[in-house]
C-alpha positions as CSV (number, residue, x, y, z in Angstrom):
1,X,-8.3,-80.5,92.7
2,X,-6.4,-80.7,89.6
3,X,-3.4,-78.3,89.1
4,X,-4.8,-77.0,85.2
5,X,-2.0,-75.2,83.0
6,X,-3.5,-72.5,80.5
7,X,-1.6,-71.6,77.5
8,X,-2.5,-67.9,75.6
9,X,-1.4,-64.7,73.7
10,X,-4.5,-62.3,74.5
11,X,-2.6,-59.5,76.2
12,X,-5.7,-58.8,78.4
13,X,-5.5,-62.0,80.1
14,X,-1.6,-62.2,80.6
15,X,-1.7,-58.8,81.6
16,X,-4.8,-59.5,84.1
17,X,-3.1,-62.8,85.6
18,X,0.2,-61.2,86.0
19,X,-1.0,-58.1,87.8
20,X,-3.4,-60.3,89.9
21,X,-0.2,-62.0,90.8
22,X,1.8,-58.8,92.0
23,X,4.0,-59.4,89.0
24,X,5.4,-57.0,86.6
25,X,7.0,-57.4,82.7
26,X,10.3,-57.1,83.2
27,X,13.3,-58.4,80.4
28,X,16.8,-59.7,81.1
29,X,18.6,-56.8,79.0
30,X,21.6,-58.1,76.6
31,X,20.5,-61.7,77.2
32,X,18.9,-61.9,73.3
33,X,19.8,-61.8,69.9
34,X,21.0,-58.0,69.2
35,X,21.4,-57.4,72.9
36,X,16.9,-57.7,72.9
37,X,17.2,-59.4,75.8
38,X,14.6,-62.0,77.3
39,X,11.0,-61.5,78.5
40,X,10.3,-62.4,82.0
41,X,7.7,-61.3,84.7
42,X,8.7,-59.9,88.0
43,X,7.4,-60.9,91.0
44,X,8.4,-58.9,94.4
45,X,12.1,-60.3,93.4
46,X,10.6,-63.9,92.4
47,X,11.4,-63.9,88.4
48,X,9.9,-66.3,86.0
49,X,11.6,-67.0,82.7
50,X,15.3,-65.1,83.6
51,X,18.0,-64.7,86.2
52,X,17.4,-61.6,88.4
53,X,20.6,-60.2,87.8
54,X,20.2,-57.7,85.4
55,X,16.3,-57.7,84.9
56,X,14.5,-54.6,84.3
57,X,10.9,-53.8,84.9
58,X,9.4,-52.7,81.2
59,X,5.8,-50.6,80.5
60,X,3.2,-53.6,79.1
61,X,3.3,-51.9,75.5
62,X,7.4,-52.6,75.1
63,X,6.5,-55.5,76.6
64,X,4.1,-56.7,74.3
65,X,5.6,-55.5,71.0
66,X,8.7,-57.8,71.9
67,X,6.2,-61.1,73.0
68,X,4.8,-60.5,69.9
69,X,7.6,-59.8,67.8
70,X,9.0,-63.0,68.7
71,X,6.0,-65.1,68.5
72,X,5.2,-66.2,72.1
73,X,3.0,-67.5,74.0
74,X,2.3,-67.2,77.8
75,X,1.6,-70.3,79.9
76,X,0.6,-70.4,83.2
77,X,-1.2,-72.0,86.1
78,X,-4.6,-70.2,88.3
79,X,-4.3,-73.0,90.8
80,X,-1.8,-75.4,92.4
81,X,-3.7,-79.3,92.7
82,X,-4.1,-78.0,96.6
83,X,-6.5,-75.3,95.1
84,X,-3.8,-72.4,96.5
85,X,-3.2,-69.6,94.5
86,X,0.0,-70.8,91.8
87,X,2.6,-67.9,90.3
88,X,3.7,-70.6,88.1
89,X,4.1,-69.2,84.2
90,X,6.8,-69.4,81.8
91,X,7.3,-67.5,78.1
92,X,7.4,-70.1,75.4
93,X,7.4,-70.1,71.6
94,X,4.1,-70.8,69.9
């Protein structure tokens, strides 16, 4: 089985994927541009996308507003090429 990366912005399915994951929006505060600080998702102290020093766990619509504020996109991965479940995402720029 291939490993098959999806890329999106439909909040639905990134919030769908990450909750199915046991992850959470978080952001790395004062790592951005006007202390914004960077995106990431949270998993059970597993981070995607920023150091865990300093991350904070975010409701989805803050969440959101900033992905979207800073045209993103989310990418990630349903399946590793073993078929096991993946965590694998990261935050990029459309």
């Amino acid at each position: 089985m291939a490993s098959e990366s999806k890329t999106t912005t439909d909040h639905e399915e990134i919030r769908r994927w990450v909750e199915s994951h046991e992850g959470r929006p978080a952001i790395a505060r004062g790592t951005g541009g006007d202390n914004a600080g960077v995106l990431s998702i949270e998993f059970s102290g597993v981070t995607a996308g920023a150091r865990p020093s300093g991350l904070e766990i975010i409701e989805w619509n803050e969440w959101f507003d900033k992905f979207d504020e800073a045209d993103l996109a989310f990418l990630y991965q349903e399946h590793q090429s073993d078929g096991s479940d993946s965590r694998f995402c990261r935050i990029i720029r459309r």
